[in-house]
C-alpha positions as CSV (number, residue, x, y, z in Angstrom):
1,X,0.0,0.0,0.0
2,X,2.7,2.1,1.0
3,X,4.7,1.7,-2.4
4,X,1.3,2.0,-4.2
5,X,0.9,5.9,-2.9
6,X,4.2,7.0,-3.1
7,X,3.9,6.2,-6.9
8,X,0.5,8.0,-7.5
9,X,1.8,11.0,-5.6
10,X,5.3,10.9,-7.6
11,X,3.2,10.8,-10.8
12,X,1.1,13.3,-9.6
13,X,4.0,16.0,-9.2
14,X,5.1,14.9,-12.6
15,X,1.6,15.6,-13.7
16,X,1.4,19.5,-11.8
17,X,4.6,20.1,-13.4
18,X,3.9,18.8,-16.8
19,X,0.5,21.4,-16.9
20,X,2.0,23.9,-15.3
21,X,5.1,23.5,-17.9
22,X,2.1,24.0,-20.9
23,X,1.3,27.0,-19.4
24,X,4.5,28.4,-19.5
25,X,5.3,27.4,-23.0
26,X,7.9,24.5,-22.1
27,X,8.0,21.2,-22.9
28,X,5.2,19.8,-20.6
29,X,7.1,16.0,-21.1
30,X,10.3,17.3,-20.0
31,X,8.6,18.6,-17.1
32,X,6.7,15.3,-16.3
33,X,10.5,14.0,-15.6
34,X,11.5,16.9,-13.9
35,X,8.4,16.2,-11.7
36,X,8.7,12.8,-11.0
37,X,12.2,13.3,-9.9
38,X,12.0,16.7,-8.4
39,X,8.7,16.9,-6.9
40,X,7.8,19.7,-5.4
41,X,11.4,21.2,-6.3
42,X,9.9,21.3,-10.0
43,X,6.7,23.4,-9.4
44,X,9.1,25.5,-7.1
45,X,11.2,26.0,-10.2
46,X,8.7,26.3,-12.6
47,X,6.4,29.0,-10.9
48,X,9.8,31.3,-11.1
49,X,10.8,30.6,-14.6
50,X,9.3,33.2,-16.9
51,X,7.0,32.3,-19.8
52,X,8.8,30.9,-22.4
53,X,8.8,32.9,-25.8
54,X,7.9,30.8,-28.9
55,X,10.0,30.9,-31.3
56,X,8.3,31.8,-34.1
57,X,9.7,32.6,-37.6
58,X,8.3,35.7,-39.4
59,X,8.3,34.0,-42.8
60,X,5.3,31.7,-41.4
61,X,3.1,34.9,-40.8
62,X,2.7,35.7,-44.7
63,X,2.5,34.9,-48.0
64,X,4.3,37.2,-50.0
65,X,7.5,38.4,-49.8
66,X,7.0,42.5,-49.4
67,X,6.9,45.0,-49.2
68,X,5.3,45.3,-45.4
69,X,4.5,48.1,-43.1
70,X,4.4,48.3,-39.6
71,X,2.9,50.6,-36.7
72,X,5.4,50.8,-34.3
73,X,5.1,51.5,-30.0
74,X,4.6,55.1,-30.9
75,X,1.7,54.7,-33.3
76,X,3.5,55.5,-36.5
77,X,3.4,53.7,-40.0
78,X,6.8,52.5,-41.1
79,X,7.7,51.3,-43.9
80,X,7.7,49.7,-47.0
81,X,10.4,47.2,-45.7
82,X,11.5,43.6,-46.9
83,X,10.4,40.9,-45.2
84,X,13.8,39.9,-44.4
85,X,13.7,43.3,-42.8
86,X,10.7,42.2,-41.1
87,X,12.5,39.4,-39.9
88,X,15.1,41.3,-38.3
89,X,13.1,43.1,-36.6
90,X,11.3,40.0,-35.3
91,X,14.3,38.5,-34.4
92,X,15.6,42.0,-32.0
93,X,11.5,42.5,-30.5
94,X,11.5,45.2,-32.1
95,X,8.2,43.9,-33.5
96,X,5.9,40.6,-32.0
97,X,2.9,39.0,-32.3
98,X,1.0,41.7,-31.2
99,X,1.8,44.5,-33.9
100,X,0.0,46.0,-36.7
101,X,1.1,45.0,-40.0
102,X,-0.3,45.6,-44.0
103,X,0.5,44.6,-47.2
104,X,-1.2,45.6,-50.3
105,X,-3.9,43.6,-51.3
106,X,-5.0,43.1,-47.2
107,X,-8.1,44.9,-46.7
108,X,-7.4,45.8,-42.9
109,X,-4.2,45.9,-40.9
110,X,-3.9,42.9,-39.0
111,X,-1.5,42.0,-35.9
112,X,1.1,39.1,-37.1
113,X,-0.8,36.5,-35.4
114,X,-4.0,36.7,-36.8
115,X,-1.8,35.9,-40.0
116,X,-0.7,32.7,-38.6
117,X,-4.0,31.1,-38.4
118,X,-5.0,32.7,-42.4
C-alpha cells in the first residue's frame, strides 16, 4: 500500500509540473521527468521561470515576400520594408505578435498573429 501511494503522488507532481510547464510554454514531457524526480522542487522552479517565448519565424506569418508596413510603439506607420527586414526586426523585438502589419492587397491591418492562423 505504501509503495502504491508514493507512486501516485510521484506521478502526480510529474503531472502538476507537466501542466503547469504547458502553461508556460515549455516542454510539458520534460517537465513530467523533472516532476517525478523533483517533486515539489519542479513546481518551485517552474512558478519562477518566466514564460517561455515561442519561437516563431516571421516568414510563417505571410504569404508574399514584401513590401510590409508596420505601426510601431509610438503609433507611427513604417515602412515599405523587406520581409527579411521584417525578420530582423522579429528576431531583435522590435516587432511581435502583437503588432500592426499591411501589405497591399490586405483589406485591414492585422497584428502578425492573426496571419498565422490565415
Amino acid at each position: 500500500m505504501n509503495l502504491f501511494l508514493i507512486i501516485l503522488i510521484t506521478l502526480l507532481w510529474g503531472y502538476l509540473a507537466a501542466k503547469l510547464a504547458k502553461t508556460k510554454n515549455r516542454d510539458p514531457i520534460r517537465w513530467f521527468v523533472i516532476g517525478i524526480l523533483f517533486g515539489v522542487f519542479s513546481l518551485l522552479a517552474l512558478f519562477f521561470l518566466p514564460e517561455k517565448r515561442k519561437e516563431e519565424k516571421i516568414q510563417n506569418f505571410f504569404t508574399k515576400p514584401g513590401p510590409w508596413y508596420y505601426i510601431d510603439n509610438s503609433n507611427e506607420t513604417i515602412g515599405p520594408i523587406s520581409l527579411q527586414q521584417m525578420n530582423t526586426l522579429f528576431q531583435s523585438q522590435e516587432i511581435c505578435p502583437d503588432t500592426y502589419v499591411w501589405q497591399s492587397g490586405m483589406k485591414t491591418w492585422k497584428r502578425l498573429r492573426e496571419l498565422t492562423t490565415s
